[in-house]
ZADO-1210 file (C-alpha; in nm, 4 decimals, padded with zeros to 6 digits):
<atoms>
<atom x="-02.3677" y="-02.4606" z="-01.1130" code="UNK" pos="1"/>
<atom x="-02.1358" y="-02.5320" z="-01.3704" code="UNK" pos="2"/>
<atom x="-01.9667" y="-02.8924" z="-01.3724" code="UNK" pos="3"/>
<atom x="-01.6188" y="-02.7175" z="-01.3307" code="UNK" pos="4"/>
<atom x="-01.7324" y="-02.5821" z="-01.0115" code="UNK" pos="5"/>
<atom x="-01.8537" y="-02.8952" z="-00.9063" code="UNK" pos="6"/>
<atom x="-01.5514" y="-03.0465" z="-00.9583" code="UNK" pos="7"/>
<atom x="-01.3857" y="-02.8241" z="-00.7947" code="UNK" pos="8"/>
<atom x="-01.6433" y="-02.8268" z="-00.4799" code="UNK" pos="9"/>
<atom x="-01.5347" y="-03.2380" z="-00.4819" code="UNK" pos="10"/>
<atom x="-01.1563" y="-03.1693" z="-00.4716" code="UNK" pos="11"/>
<atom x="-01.1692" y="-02.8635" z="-00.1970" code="UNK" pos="12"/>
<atom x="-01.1722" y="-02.8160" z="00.1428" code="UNK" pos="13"/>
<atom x="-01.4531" y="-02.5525" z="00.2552" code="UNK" pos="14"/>
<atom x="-01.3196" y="-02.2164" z="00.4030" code="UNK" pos="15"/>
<atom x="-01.5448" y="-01.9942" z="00.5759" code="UNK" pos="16"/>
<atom x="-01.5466" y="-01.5869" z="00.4602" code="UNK" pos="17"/>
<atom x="-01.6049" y="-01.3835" z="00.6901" code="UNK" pos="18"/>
<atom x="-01.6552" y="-01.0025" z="00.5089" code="UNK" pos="19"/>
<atom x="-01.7445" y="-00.6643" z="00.6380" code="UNK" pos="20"/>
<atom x="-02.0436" y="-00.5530" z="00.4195" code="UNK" pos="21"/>
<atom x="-02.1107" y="-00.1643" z="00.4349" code="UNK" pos="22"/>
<atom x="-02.2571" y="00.0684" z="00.2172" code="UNK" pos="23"/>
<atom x="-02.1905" y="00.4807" z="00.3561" code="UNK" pos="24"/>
<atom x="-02.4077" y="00.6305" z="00.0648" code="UNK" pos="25"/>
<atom x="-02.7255" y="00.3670" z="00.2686" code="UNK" pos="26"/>
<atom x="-02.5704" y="00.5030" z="00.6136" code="UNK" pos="27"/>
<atom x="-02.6487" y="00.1488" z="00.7946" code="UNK" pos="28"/>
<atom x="-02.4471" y="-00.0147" z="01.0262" code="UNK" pos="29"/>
<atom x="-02.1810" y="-00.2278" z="00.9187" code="UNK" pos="30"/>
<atom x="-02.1840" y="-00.5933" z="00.9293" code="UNK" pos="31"/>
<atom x="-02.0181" y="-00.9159" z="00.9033" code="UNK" pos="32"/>
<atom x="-02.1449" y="-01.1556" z="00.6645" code="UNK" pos="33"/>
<atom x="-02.0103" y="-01.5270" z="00.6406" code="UNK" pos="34"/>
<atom x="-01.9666" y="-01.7375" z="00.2709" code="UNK" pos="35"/>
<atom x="-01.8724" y="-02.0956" z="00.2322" code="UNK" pos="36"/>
<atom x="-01.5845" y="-02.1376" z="-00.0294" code="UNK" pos="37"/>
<atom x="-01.4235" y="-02.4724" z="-00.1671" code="UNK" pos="38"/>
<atom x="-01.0689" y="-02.3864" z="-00.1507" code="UNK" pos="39"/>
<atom x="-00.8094" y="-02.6090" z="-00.2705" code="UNK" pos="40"/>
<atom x="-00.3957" y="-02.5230" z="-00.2931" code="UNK" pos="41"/>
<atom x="-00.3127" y="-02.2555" z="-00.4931" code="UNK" pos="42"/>
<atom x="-00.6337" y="-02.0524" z="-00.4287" code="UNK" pos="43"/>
<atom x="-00.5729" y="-01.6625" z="-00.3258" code="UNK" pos="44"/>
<atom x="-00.7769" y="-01.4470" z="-00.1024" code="UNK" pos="45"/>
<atom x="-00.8551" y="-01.3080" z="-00.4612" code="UNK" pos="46"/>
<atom x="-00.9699" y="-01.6438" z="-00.6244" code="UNK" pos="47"/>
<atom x="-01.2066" y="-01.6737" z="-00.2912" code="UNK" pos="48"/>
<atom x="-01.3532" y="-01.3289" z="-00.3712" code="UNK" pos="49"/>
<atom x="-01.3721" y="-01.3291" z="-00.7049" code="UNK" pos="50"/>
<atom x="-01.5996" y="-01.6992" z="-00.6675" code="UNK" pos="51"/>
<atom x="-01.8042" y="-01.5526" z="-00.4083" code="UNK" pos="52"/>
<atom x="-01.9067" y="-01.2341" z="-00.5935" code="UNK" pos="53"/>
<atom x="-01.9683" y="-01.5371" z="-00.9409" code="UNK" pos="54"/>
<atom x="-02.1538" y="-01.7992" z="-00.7696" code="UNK" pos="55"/>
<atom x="-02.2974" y="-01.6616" z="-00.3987" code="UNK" pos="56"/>
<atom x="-02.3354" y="-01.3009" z="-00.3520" code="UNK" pos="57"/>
<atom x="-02.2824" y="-01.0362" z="-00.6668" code="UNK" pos="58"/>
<atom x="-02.3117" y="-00.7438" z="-00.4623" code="UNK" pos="59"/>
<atom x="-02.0163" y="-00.7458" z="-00.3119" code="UNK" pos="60"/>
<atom x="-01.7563" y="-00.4887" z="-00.3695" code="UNK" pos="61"/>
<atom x="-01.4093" y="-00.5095" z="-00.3625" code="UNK" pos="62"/>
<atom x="-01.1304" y="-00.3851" z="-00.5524" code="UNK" pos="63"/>
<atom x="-00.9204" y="-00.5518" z="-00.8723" code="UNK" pos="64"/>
<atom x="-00.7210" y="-00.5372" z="-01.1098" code="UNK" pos="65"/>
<atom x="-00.3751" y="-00.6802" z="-01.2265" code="UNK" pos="66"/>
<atom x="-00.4364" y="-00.9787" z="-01.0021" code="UNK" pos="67"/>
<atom x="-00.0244" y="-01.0309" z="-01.0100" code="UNK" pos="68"/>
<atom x="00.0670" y="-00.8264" z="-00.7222" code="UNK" pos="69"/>
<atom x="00.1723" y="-00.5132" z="-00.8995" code="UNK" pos="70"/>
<atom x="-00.1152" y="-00.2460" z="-00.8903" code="UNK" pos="71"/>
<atom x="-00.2173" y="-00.2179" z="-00.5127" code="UNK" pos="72"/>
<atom x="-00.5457" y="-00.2362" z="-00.5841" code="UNK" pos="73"/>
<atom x="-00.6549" y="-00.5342" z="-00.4006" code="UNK" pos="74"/>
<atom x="-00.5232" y="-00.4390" z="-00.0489" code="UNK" pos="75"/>
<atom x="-00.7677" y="-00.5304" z="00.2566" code="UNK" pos="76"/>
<atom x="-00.7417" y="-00.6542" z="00.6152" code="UNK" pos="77"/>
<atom x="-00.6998" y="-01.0165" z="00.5761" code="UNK" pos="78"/>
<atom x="-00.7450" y="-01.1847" z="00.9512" code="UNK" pos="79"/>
<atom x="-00.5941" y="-00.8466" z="01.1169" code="UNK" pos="80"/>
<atom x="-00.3027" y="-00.7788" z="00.8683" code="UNK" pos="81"/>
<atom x="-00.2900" y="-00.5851" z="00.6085" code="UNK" pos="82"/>
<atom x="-00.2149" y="-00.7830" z="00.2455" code="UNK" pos="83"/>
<atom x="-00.3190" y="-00.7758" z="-00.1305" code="UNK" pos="84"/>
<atom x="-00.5669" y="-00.9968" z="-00.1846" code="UNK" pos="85"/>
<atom x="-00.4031" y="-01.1596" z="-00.5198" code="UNK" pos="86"/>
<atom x="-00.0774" y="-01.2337" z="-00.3597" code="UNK" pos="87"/>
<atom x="-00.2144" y="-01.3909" z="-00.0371" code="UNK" pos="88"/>
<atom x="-00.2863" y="-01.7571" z="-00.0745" code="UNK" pos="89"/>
<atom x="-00.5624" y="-01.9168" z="00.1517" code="UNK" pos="90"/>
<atom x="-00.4510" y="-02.2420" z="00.2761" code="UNK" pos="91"/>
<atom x="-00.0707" y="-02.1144" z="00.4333" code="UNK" pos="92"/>
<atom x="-00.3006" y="-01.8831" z="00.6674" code="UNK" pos="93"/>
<atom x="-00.3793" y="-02.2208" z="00.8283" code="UNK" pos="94"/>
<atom x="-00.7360" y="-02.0977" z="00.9249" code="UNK" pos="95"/>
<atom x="-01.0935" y="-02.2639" z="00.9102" code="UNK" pos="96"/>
<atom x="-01.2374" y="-01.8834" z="00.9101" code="UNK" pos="97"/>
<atom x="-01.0682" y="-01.5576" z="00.7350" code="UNK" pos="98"/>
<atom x="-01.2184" y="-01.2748" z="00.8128" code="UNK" pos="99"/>
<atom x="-01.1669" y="-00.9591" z="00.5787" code="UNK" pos="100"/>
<atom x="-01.2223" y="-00.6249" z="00.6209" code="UNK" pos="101"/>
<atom x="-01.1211" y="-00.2134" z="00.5026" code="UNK" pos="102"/>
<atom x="-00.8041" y="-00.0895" z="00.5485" code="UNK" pos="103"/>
<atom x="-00.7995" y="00.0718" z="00.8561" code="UNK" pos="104"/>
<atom x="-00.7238" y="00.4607" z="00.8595" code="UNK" pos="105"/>
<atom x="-00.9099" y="00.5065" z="00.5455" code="UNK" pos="106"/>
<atom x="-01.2747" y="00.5806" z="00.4976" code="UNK" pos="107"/>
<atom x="-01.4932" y="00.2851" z="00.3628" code="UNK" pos="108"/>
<atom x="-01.7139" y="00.3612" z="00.0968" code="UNK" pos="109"/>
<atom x="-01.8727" y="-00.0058" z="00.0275" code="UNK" pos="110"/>
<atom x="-01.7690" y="-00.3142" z="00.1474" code="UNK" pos="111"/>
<atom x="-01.4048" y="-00.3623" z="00.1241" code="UNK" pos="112"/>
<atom x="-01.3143" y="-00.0465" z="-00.0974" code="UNK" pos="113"/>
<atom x="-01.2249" y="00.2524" z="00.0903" code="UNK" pos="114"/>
<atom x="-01.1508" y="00.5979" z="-00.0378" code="UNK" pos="115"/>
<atom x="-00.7819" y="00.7048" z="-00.0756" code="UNK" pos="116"/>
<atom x="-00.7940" y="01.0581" z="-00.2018" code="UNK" pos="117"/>
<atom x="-00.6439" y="01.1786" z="00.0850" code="UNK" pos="118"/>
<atom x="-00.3532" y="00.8970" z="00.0772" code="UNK" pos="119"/>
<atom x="-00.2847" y="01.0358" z="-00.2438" code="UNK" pos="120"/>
<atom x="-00.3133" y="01.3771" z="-00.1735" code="UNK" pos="121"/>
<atom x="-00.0417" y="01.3752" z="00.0777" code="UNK" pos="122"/>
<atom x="00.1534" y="01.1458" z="-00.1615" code="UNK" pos="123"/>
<atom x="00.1511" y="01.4635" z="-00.3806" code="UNK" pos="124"/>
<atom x="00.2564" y="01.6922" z="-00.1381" code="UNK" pos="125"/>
<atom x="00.6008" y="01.5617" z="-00.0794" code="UNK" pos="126"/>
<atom x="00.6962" y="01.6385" z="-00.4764" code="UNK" pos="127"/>
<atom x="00.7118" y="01.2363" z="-00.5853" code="UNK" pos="128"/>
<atom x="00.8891" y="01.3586" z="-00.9194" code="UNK" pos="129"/>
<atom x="01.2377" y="01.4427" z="-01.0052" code="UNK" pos="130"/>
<atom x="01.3119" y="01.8098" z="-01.0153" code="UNK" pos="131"/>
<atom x="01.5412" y="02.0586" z="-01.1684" code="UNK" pos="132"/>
<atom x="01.6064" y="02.3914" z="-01.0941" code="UNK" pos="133"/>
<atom x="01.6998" y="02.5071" z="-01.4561" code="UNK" pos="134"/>
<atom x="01.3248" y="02.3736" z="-01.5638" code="UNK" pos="135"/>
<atom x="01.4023" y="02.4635" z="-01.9317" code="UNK" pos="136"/>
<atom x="01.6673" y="02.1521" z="-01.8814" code="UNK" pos="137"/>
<atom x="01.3900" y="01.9395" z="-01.7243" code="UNK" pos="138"/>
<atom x="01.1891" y="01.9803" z="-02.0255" code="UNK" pos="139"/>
<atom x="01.3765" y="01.9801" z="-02.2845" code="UNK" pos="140"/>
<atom x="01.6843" y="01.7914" z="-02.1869" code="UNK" pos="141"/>
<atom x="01.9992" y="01.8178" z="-02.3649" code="UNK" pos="142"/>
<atom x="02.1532" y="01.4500" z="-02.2889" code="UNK" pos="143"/>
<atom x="02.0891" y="01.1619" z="-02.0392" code="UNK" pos="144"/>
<atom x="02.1189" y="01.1681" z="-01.6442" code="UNK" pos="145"/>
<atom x="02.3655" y="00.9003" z="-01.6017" code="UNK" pos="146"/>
<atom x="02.4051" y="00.7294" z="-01.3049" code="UNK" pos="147"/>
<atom x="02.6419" y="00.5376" z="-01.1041" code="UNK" pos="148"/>
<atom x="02.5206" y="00.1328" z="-00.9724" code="UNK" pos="149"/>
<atom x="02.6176" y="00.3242" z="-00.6036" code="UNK" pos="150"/>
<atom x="02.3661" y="00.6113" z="-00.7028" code="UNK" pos="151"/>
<atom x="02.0996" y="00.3768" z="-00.8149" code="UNK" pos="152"/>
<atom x="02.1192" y="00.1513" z="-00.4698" code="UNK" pos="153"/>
<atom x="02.0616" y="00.4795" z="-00.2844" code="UNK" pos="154"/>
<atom x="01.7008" y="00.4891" z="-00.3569" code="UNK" pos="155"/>
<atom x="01.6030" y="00.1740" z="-00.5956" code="UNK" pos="156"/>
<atom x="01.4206" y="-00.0498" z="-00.2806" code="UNK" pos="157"/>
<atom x="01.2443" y="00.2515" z="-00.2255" code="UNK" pos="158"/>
<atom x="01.1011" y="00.2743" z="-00.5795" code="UNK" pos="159"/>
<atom x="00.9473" y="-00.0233" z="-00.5670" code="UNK" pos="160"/>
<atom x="00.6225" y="00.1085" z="-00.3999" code="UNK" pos="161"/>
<atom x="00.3291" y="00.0162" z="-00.5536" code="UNK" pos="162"/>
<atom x="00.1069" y="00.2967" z="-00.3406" code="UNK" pos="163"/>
<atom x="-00.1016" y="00.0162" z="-00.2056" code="UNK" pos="164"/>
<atom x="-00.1644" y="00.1877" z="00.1214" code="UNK" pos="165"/>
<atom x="-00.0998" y="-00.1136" z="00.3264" code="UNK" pos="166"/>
<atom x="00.1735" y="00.0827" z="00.5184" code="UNK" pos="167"/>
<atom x="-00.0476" y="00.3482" z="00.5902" code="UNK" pos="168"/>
<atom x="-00.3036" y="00.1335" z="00.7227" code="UNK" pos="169"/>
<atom x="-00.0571" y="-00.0746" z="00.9426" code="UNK" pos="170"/>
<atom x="00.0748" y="00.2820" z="01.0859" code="UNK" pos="171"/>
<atom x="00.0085" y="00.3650" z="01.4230" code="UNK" pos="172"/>
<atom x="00.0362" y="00.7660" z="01.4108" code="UNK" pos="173"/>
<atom x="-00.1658" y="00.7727" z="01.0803" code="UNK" pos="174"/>
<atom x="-00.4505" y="00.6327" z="01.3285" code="UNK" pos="175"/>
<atom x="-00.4132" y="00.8656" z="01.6017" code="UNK" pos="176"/>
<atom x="-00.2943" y="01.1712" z="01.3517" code="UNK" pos="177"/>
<atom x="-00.5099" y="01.2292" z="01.0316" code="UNK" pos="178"/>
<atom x="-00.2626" y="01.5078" z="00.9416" code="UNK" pos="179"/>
<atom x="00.0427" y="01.2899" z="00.9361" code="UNK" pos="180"/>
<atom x="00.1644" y="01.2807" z="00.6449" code="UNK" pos="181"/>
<atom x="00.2364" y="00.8538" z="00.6164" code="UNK" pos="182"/>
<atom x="00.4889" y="00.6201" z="00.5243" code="UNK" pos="183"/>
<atom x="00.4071" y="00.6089" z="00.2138" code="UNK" pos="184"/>
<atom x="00.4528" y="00.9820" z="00.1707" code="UNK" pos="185"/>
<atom x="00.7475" y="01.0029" z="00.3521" code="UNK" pos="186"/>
<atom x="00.9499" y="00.7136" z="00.2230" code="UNK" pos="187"/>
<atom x="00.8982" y="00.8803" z="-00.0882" code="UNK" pos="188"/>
<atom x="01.0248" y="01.1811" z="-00.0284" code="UNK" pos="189"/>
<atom x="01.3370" y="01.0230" z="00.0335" code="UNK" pos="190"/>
<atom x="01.3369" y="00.8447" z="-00.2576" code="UNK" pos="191"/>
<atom x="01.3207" y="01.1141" z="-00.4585" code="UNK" pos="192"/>
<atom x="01.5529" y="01.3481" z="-00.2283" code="UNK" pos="193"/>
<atom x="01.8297" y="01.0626" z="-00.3310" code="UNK" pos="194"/>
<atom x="01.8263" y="01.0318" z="-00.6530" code="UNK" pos="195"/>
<atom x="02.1264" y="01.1942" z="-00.8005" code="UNK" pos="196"/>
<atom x="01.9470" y="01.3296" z="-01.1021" code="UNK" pos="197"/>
<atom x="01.7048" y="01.4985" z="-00.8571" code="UNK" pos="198"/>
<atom x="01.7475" y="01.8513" z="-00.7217" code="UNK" pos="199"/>
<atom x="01.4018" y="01.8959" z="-00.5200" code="UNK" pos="200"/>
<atom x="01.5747" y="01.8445" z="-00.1542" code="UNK" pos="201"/>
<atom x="01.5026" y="02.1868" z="-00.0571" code="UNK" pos="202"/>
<atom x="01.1419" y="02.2063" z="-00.1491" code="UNK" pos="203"/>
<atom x="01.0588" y="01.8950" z="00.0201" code="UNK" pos="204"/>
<atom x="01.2010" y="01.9937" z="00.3677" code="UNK" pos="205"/>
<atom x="00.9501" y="02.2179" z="00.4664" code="UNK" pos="206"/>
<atom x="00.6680" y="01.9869" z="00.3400" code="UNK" pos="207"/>
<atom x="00.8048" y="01.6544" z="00.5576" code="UNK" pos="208"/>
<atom x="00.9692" y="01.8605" z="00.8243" code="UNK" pos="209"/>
<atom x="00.6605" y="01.9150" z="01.0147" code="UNK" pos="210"/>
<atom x="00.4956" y="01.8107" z="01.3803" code="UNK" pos="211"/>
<atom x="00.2926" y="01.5763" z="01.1064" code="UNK" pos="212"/>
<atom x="00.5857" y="01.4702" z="00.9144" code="UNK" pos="213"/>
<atom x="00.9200" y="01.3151" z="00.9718" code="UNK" pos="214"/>
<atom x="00.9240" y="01.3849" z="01.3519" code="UNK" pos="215"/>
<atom x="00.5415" y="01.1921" z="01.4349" code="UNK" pos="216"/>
<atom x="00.7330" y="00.8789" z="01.3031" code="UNK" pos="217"/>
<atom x="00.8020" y="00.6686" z="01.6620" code="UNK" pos="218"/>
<atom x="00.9617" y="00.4365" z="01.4607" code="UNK" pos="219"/>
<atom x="00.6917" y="00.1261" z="01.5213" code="UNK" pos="220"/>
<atom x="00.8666" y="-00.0569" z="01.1839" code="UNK" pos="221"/>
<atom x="00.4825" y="-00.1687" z="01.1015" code="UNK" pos="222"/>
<atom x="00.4554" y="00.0026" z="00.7618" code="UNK" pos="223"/>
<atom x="00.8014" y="-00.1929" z="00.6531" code="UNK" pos="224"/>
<atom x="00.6831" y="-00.5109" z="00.8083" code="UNK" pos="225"/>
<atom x="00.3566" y="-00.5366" z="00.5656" code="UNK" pos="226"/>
<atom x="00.4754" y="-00.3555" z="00.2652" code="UNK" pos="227"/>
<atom x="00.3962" y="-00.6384" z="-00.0236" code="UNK" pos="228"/>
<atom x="00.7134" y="-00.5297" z="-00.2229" code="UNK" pos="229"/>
<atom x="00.9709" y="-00.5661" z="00.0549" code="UNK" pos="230"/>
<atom x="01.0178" y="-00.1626" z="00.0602" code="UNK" pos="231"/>
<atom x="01.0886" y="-00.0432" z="00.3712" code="UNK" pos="232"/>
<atom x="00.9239" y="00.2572" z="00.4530" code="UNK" pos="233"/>
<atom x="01.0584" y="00.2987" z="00.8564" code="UNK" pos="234"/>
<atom x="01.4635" y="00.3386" z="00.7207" code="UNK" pos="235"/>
<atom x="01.3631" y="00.5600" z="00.4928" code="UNK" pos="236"/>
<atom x="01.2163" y="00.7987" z="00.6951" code="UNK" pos="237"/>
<atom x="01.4875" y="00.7517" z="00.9240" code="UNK" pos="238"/>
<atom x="01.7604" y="00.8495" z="00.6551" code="UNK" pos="239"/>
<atom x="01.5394" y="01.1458" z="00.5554" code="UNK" pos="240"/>
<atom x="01.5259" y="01.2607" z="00.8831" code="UNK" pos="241"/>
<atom x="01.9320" y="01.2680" z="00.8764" code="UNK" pos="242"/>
<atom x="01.9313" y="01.4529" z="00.5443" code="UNK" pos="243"/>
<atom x="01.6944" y="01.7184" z="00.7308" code="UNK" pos="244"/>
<atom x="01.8981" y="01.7685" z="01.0092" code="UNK" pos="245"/>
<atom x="02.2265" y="01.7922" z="00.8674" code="UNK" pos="246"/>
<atom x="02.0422" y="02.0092" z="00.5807" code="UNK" pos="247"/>
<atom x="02.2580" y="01.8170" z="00.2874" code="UNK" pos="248"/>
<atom x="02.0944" y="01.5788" z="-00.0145" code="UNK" pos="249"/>
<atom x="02.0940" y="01.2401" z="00.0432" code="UNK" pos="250"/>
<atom x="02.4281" y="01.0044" z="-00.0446" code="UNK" pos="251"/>
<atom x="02.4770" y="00.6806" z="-00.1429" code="UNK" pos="252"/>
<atom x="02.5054" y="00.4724" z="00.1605" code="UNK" pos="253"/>
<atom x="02.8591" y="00.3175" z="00.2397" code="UNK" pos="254"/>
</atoms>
């Protein structure tokens, strides 16, 4: 053990880890498995991890990457709520055990990764880009898009998803219903339905208004409430569900 790590052992308060270990390619039961950390202030969920998999237990697999709260990678079930690992600090939890775990409503492949093909999958099916009709334009534009600071506030929250897939794991239809399409999926198909440089409306109605899209949404306001990046996923669907009814592109709201 390093002398850094002792001296950080001396200053720190110990933590107990408790981590779902599973392997599907081994087919085994999962378990729990408990680690000992010296935390002191400032330490993440991440910094926890990351000294676990250095000085107790290298087999353990979780996901990383930017470590700043910007890629999504690092989202797990930290005590029962979904968060990223990098931006949750340890000590504010006020807890002598944390207990992590998979995103719910994905499949785990080892540990605490799970497999999100299918998140993203459905992510592509709502058309997440903008869209022209005259698609010589939307290649070889002749000028800029301008927009308006009214135009831009229309959809700019909403473009601040990181696709993280902590909504879809706090979302209580995407566990009963593994054909609904998601938050995630369906916030952004408003997003993109608003922008005033888009004109893809049309061709996303029939893909969100579905019995698994827009209308399996019972408004529980979970996905908003864990989003890391303050999006919220619940009015969005509720404003696309307007623009579907009334069959008109999203405006600026007043």
């Amino acid at each position: 053990m390093s002398s850094q790590t002792q001296t950080l052992e001396e200053k720190a308060q110990t933590i107990v880890f408790k981590i779902f270990r599973y392997d599907a390619s081994k087919g085994k039961s999962p378990t729990f498995r408990s680690y000992k950390v010296p935390v002191v202030r400032g330490m993440t969920v991440l910094d926890a991890l990351l000294y676990i998999r250095q000085n107790l237990d290298p087999t353990i697999s979780f996901r990383v990457s930017c470590r700043m709260g910007i890629c999504g990678s690092c989202g797990m079930l930290i005590n029962m709520v979904p968060r990223l690992a990098c931006q949750t600090q340890i000590l504010p939890l006020k807890a002598k055990v944390i207990e992590l775990a998979p995103l719910p409503n994905f499949p785990v492949i080892k540990d605490l990764v799970v497999d999100m093909d299918g998140f993203f999958e459905k992510h592509k099916e709502v058309k997440p880009y903008l869209y022209r009709i005259d698609r010589a334009e939307q290649e070889n534009p002749k000028g800029e898009y301008l927009q308006t600071p009214q135009e831009l506030e229309a959809y700019l929250q909403f473009a601040y998803c990181i696709k993280c897939g902590l909504c879809y794991s706090a979302c209580p239809t995407t566990a009963t219903d593994k054909k609904f399409l998601g938050p995630q999926a369906l916030s952004q198909s408003y997003r993109y339905s608003a922008d005033s440089r888009d004109q893809g409306f049309k061709l996303r109605v029939p893909v969100v208004d579905d019995p698994h899209g827009l209308w399996r949404c019972h408004f529980a306001g979970a996905c908003s409430y864990v989003c890391p990046k303050g999006v919220d996923p619940a009015l969005a669907i509720q404003l696309m569900k307007k623009a579907v009814i009334t069959g008109k592109k999203p405006l600026p709201l007043r």
